[in-house]
VMD Tcl script that draws the C-alpha trace (Angstrom):
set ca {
  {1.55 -8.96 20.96}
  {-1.65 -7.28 19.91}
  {-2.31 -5.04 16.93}
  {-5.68 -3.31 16.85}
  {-7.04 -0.68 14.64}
  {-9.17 2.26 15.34}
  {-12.47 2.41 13.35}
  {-12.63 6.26 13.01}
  {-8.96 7.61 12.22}
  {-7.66 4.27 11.15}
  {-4.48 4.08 13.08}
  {-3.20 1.41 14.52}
  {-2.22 0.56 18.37}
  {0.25 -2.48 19.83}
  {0.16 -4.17 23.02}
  {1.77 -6.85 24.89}
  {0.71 -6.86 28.17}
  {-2.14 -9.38 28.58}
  {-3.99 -7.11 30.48}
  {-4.11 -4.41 27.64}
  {-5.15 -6.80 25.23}
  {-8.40 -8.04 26.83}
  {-9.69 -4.55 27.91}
  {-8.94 -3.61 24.01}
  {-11.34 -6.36 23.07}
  {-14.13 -4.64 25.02}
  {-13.78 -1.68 23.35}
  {-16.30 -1.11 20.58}
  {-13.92 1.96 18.56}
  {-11.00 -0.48 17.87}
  {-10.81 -3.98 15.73}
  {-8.03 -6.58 16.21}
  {-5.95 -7.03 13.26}
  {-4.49 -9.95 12.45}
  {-0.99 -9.46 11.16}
  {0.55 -12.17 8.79}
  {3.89 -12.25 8.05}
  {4.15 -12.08 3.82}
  {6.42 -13.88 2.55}
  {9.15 -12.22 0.42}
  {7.89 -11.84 -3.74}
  {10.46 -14.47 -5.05}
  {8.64 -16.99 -3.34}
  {5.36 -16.13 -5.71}
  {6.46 -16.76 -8.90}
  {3.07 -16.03 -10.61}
  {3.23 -12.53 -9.13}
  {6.22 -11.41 -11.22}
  {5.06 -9.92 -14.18}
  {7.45 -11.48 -17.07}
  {5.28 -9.64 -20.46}
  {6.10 -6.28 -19.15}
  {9.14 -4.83 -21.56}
  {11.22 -2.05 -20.96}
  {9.61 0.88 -23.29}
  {12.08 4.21 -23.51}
  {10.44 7.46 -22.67}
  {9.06 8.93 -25.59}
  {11.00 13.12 -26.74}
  {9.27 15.40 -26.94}
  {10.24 18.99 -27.84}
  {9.61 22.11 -25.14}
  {8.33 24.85 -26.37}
  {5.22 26.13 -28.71}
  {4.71 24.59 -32.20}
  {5.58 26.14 -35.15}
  {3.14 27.90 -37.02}
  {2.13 26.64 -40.08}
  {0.73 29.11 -42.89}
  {-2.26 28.66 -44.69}
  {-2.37 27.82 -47.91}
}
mol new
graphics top color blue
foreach p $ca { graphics top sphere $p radius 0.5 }
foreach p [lrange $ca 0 end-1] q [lrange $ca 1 end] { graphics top cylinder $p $q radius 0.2 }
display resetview
């Protein structure tokens, strides 16, 4: 199977007949991607961000301000 992507819109087209596949290549509008498979994120353990703390969200009250006089 055969993934290529269109160079104007972007979208993306699968084949798996052979025959499809080598008259995509001719084409000029369309790229072959190459799809790898990525492996799941527990298998990176660098990726997992471990200094990022939960923070609670921070109150605020609705409504205008109070007016203060001037003094």
């Amino acid at each position: 199977m055969a993934t290529f992507r269109c160079l104007q819109s972007g979208n993306t087209v699968s084949f798996t007949l052979q025959h499809d596949i080598d008259s995509m290549k001719g084409h000029q509008g369309y790229v072959r991607v190459d799809e790898q498979e990525e492996a799941p994120i527990a298998y990176y353990p660098e990726a997992v961000r471990k200094d990022t703390a939960f923070t609670p969200p921070v109150v605020r009250r609705m409504g205008r301000p109070r007016k203060v006089a001037n003094v």
